[in-house]
C-alpha positions in Angstrom: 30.9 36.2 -48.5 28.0 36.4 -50.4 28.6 34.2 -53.0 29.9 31.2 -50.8 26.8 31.1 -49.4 25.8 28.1 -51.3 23.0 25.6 -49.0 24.8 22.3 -49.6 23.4 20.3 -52.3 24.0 16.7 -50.2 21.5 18.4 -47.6 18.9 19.1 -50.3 19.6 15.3 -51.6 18.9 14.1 -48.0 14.9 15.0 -48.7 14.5 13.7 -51.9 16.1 10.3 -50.2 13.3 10.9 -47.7 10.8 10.3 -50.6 10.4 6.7 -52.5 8.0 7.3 -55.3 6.9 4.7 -57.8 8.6 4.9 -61.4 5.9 4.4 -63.4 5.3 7.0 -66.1 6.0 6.4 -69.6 6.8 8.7 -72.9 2.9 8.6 -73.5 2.0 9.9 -70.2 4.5 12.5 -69.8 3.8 13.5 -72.9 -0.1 14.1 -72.1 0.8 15.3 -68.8 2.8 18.4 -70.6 -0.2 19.2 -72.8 -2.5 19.4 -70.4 -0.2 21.6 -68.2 0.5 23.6 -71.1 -2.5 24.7 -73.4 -4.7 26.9 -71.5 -4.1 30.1 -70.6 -2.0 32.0 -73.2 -3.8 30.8 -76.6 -7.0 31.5 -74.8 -6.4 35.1 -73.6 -3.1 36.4 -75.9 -4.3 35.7 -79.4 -5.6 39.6 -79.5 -2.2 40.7 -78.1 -0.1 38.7 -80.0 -1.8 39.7 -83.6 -1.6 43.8 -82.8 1.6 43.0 -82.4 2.8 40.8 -85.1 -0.3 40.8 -87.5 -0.5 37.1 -89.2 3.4 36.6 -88.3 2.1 36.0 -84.8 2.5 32.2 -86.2 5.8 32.4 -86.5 5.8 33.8 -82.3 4.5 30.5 -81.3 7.2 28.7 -83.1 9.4 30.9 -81.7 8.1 30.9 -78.3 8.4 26.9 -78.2 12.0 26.3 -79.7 13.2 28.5 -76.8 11.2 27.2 -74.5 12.0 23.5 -75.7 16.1 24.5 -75.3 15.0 26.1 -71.4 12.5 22.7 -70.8 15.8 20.1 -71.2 18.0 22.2 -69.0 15.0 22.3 -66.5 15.0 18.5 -66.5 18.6 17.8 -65.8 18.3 20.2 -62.5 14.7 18.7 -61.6 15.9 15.1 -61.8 19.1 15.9 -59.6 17.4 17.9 -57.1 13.8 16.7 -56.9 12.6 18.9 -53.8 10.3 21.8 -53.5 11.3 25.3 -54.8 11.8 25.1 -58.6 14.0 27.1 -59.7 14.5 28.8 -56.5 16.4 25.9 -55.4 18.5 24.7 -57.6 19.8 28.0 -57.9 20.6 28.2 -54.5 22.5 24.9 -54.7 24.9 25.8 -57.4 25.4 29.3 -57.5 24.3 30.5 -54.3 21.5 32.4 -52.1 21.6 36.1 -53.6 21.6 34.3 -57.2 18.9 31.9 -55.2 17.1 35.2 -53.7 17.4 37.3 -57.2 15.6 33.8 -58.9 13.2 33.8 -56.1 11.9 36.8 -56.0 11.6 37.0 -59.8 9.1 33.8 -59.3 6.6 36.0 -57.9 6.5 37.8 -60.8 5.8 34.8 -63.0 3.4 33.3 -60.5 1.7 36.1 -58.4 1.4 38.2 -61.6 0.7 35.2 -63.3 -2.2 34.2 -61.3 -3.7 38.0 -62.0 -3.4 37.8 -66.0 -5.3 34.8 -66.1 -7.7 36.1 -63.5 -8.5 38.9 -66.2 -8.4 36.6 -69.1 -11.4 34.6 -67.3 -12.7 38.1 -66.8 -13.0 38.7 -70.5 -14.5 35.2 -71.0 -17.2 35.2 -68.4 -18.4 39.1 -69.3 -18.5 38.0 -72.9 -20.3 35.1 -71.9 -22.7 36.8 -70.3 -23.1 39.4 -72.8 -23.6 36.8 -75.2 -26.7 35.7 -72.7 -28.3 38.5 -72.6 -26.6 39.6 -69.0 -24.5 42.8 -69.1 -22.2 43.8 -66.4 -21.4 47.6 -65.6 -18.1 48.3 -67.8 -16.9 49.7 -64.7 -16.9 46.9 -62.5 -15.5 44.6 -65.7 -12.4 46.6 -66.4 -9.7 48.6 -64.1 -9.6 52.3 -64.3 -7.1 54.4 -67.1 -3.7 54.7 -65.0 0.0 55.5 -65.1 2.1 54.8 -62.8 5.4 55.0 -64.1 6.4 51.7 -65.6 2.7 50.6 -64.9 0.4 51.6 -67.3 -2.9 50.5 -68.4 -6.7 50.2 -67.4 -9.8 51.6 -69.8 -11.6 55.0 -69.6 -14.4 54.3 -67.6 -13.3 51.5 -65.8 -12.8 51.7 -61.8 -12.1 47.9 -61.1 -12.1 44.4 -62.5 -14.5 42.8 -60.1 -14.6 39.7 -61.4 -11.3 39.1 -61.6 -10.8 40.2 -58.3 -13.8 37.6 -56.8 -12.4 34.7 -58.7 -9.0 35.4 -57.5 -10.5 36.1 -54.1 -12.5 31.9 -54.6 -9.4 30.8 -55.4 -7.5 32.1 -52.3 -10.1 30.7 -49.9 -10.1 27.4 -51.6 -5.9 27.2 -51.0 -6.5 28.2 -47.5 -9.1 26.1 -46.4 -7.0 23.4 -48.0 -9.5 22.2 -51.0 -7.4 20.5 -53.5 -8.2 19.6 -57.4 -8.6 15.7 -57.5 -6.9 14.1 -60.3 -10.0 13.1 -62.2 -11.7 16.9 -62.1 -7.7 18.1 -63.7 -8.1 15.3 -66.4 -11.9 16.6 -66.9 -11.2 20.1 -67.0 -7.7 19.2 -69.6 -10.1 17.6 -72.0 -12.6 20.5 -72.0 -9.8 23.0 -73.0 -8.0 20.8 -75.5 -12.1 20.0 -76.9 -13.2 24.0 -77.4 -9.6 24.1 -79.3 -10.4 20.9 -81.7 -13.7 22.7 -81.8 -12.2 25.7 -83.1 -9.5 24.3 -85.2 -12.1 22.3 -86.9 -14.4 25.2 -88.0 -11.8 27.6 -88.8 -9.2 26.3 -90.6 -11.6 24.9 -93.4 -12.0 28.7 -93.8 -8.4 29.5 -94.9 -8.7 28.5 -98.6 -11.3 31.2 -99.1 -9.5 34.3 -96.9 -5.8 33.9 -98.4 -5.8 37.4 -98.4 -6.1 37.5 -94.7 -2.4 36.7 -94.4 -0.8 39.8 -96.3 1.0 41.4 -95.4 2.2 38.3 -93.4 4.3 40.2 -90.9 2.8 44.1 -90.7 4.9 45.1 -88.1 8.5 43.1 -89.2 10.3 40.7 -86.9 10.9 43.6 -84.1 14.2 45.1 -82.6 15.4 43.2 -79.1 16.8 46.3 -78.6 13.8 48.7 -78.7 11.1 50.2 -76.7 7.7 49.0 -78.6 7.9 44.9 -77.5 6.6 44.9 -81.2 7.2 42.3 -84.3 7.1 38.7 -84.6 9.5 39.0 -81.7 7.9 40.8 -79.6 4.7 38.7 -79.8 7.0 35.8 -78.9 7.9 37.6 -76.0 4.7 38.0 -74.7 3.5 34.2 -76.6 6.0 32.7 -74.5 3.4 32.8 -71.7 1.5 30.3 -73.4 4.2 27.7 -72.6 4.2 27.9 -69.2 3.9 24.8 -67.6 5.8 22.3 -68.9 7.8 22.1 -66.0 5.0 19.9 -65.0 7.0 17.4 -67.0 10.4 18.2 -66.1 9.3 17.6 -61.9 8.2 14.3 -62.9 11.1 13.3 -63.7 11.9 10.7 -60.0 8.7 9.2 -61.5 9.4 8.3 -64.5 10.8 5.0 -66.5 14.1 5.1 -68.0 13.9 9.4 -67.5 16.6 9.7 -70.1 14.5 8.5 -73.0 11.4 9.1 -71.7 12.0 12.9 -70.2 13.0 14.5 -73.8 10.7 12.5 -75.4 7.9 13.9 -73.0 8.8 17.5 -72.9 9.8 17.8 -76.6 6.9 15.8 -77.7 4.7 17.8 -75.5 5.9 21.2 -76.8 6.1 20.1 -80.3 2.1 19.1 -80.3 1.1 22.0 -78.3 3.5 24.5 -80.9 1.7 22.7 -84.0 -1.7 23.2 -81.7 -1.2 26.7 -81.3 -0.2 27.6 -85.3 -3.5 25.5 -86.2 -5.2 28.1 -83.8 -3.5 31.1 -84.9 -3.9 29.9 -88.5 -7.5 29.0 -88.0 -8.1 32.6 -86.4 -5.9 34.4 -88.9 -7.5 32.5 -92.1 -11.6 33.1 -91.0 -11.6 36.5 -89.9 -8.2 38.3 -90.0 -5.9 39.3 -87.6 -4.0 42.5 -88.8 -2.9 45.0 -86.0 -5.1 48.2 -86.1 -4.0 51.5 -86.7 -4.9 55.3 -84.9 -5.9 57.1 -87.8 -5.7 60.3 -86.2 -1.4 59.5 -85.7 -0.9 56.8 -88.3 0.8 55.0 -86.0 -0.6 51.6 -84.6 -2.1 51.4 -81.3 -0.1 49.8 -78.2 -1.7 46.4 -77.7 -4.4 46.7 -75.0 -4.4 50.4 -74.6 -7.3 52.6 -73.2 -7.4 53.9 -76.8 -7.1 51.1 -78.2 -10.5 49.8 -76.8 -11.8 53.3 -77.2 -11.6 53.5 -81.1 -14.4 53.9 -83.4 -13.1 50.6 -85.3 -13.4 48.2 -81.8 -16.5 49.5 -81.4 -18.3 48.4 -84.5 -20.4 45.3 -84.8 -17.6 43.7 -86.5 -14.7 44.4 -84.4 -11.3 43.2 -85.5 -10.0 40.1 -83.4 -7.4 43.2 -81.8 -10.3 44.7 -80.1 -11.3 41.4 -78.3 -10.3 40.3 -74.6 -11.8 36.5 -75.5 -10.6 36.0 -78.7 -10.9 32.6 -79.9 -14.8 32.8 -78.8 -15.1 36.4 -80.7 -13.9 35.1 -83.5 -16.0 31.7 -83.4 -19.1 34.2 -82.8 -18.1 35.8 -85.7 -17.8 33.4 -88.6 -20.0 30.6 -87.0 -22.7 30.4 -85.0 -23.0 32.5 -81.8 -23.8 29.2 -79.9 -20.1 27.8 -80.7 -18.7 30.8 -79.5 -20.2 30.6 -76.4 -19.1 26.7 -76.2 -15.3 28.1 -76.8 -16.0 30.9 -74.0 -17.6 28.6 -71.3 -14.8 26.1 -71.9 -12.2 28.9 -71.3 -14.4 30.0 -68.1 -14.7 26.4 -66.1 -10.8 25.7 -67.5 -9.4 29.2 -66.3 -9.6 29.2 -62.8 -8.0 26.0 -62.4 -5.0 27.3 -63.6 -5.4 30.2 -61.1 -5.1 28.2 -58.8 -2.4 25.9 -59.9 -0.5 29.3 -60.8 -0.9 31.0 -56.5 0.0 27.1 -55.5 3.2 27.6 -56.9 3.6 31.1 -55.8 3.2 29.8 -52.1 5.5 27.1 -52.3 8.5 29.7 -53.3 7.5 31.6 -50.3 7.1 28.5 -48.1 10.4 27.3 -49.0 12.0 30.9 -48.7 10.4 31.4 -45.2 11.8 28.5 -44.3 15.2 29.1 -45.3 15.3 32.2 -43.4 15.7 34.7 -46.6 11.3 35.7 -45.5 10.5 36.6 -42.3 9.7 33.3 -40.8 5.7 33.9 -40.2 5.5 33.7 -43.7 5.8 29.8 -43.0 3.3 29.4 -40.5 0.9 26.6 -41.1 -2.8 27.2 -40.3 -3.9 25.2 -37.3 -6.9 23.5 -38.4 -6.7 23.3 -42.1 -2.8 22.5 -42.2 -2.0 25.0 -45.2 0.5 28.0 -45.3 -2.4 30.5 -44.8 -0.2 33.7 -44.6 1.2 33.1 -47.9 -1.6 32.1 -49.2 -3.3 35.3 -48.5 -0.5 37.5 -49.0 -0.2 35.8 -52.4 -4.5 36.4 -53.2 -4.0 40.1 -51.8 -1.3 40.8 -54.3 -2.5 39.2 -57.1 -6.0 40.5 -56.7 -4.6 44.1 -56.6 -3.3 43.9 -59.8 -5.9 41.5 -61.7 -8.4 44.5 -60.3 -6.3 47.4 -61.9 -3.9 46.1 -65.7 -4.8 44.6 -68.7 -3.8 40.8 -69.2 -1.3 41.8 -71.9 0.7 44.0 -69.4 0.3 41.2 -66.8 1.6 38.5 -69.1 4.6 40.3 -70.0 5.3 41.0 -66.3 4.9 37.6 -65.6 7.0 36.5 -69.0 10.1 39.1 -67.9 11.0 37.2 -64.3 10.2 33.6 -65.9 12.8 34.4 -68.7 15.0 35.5 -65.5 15.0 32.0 -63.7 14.7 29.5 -66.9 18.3 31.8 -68.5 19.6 31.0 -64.8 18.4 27.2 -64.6 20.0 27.1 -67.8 23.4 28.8 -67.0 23.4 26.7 -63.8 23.5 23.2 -65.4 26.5 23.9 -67.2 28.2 25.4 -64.0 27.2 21.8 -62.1 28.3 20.2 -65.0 31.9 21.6 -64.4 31.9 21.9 -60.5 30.6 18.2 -59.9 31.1 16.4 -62.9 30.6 12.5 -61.0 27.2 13.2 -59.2 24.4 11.0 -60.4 22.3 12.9 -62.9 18.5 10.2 -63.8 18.6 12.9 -66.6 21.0 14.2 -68.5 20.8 17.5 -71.2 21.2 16.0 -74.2 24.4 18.5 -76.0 24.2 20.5 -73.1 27.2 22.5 -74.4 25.2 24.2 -77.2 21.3 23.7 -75.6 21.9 25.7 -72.5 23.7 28.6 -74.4 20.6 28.3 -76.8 18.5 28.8 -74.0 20.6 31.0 -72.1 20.6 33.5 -75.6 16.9 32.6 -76.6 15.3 34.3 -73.3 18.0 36.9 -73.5 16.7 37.7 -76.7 12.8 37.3 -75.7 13.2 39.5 -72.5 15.0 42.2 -74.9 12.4 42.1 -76.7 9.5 42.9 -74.3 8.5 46.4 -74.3 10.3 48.8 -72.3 7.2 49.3 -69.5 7.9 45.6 -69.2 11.4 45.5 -68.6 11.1 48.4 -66.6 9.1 46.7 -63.9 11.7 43.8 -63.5 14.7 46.0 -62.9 12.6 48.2 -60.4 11.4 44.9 -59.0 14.6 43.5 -58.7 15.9 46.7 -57.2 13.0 46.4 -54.5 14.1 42.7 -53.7 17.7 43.7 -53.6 16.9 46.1 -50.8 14.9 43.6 -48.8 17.6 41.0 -49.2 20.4 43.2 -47.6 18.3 44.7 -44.6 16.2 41.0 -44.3 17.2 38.2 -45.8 21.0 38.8 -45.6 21.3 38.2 -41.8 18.6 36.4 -41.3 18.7 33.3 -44.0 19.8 29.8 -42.3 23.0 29.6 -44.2 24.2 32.9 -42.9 23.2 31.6 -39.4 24.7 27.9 -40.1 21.6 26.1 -39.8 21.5 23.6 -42.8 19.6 20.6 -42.7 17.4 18.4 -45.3 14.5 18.5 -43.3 13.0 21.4 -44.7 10.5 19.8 -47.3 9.4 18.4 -44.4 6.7 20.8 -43.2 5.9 21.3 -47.3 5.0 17.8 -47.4 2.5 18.2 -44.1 0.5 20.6 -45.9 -2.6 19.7 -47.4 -2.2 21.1 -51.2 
């Protein structure tokens, strides 16, 4: 049956036994490790989404955002610490409720981490065109922005845009570099971490002096109300949340840490929650800051009345975002837009190259990830087993690898980042509400097994969480939610002519071995 087809979680065990790492991180450490991890990507690149859609209330998203993803993050931890192995969520779903739950959670990973890897390949777009702009160095709109299409659920592009080029040649860098096996060092991660978190102290520190004098910059506070879960527009405080909640990815950087950690059950909550907590009051000094010096309401189509969807062709085609004073809506590098704006055009270009070295690091670290669920599925027998192979020379997963660039390249070439973050938001709301749900199911079906970390009230967290990304998906716009359930669908199909009859479970091969060949891979 399908659902007995659980991989035994004893087998799983028998790698992490394999592994004997040191216990040496503290509160402090984890703590900094989850900032780094987090900030980046989504308050760089989503501020102009999340204020057409919310206005000033966009605040109120990344409050939002955080307390579900803090209710997600502790359920996280309680499955990382148990089953400290490769494969994320992937895994642990297939140890506790079994492979199509396992596949389904798979599958919606690539969304989060394929599609993933392309929005912030277009955010870095926006930062280095502006940069360049700002120099004096203008690239063709057409090779900066994909072409007008719809496709169905997919929808997006600019008129006179053909493709995203250099979205597509830093997705194409980073591709090479995973194949060829070059790895971030440590120190170049730390380097790159304080550059981010220094253009945001930057910001922070120029703009939110201004708020005293622009009070009138916040009203109406929330233009566009809280938003219906159960609508079609993604719109409201909620549905700025929805999309916001990319901004939070990676904290799971803290929860896999877990085997490495001092006492993990004071030190693990303490890390995440602290983590999350800094990084939410972060984020609401950022909006605040970007809100309170220039403004941040949602513009309206005069012509209808009616605002415009959130990085719509005519969006960007209105009179209004073509003006020399262009409201933050308009912008596709909005912190350094608005630091252009009411500082110094130098500054602005500081908070724009900061985005542009940090960005494609998190490209990277975003396609990493993606390989590793295909590794680990390949290997399980749910992918076609060449998926797995290992390059000769340079000892990586090269298929994957460029599988994973071709894919995310298409699509960084062609859609707008906020279409590709709320892709990539709808199948990471999939596997954190089933991480969630499956702690409690553990909790019930094997009570006695050793847990380093345990969910603190995990009878009303995990529900929490469960309802919180219920709620967040819901509240996506339809085009959004369209592309998961046609996604899924697609997956579905390849599962029962593929993965079905070919997975080692289905065969009765089941050994812990498998993280072995993860583990000889330079990454």
């Amino acid at each position: 049956m399908i659902f007995g087809r659980v991989k035994p979680l004893d087998a799983i065990l028998a790698t992490a036994e394999k592994k004997s790492l040191h216990r040496s991180l503290g509160a402090f450490q984890l703590t900094m490790l989850g900032i780094g991890a987090v900030i980046g990507t989504g308050i760089f690149v989503l501020t102009a989404t999340a204020a057409q859609k919310a206005g000033p209330g966009m605040m109120l998203s990344f409050a939002v955002a955080g307390l579900v993803c803090a209710f997600a993050a502790l359920c996280y931890s309680e499955l990382s610490s148990m089953v400290p192995v490769a494969g994320s969520a992937y895994t642990y779903s297939y140890a506790v409720m079994g492979e199509l739950m396992a596949w389904l959670v798979g599958w919606a990973l690539i969304l989060e981490y394929a599609l993933g890897a392309s929005a912030v390949a277009v955010g870095w777009s926006g930062h280095i065109v502006g940069l360049l702009d700002s120099l004096g160095v203008h690239l063709p709109h057409a090779l900066s922005v994909g072409p007008k299409i719809e496709l169905g659920f997919i929808k997006g592009g600019e008129v006179g845009g053909i493709v995203n080029l250099p979205a597509v040649l830093i997705v194409g860098l980073v591709t090479w570099l995973l194949v060829i096996g070059t790895k971030e060092s440590a120190t170049v991660n730390a380097v790159l971490v304080a550059i981010k978190v220094a253009a945001l102290i930057l910001f922070v520190a120029v703009t939110v002096p201004m708020i005293s004098g622009h009070a009138s910059n916040f009203h109406p506070f929330t233009p566009r109300g809280w938003g219906n879960p159960f609508g079609s527009e993604g719109v409201g405080v909620l549905g700025a949340a929805a999309s916001i909640f990319f901004a939070y990815v990676g904290f799971d950087a803290v929860s896999t840490a877990a085997e490495e950690t001092k006492n993990p059950q004071r030190n693990v909550p303490i890390g995440l929650i602290g983590s999350l907590l800094i990084c939410t009051i972060f984020y609401m000094l950022v909006a605040g800051g970007a809100i309170g010096s220039y403004g941040a309401q949602p513009l309206m189509n005069p012509a209808t009345g009616k605002y415009f969807v959130e990085g719509s062709p005519e969006l960007y085609a209105s009179a209004a975002c073509h003006s020399a004073t262009a409201p933050l809506v308009c912008s596709k590098e909005a912190l350094a837009y608005v630091m252009r704006q009411v500082s110094t055009p130098w500054l602005g270009d500081i908070v724009g190259l900061a985005a542009t070295l940090a960005l494609p690091s998190v490209v990277l670290l975003m396609m990493y990830g993606q390989t590793r669920i295909f590794f680990v599925m390949a290997r399980d027998g749910l992918l076609p087993r060449k998926l797995s192979t290992v390059h000769p020379r340079f000892k990586t997963p090269w298929v994957v690898t460029i599988m994973t660039g071709g894919v995310a390249a298409l699509f960084s070439a062609f859609l707008p980042v906020s279409s590709l973050a709320d892709y990539s938001n709808s199948g990471t709301l999939f596997a954190f509400a089933v991480v969630s749900l499956g702690v409690m199911i553990l909790r019930v079906k094997d009570p006695s097994r050793p847990r380093p970390f345990r969910t603190p009230l995990v009878w009303v967290f995990a529900p929490l969480a469960i309802i919180g990304c219920i709620v967040l998906f819901m509240s996506l716009n339809a085009e959004s939610k369209g592309v998961f359930f046609g996604w899924t669908a697609i997956g579905l199909v390849f599962y029962f002519l593929y993965g079905f009859r070919h997975s080692n479970v289905a065969r009765g091969v089941v050994d812990g071995d498998e993280d072995d060949d993860i583990t000889a891979v330079q990454h």
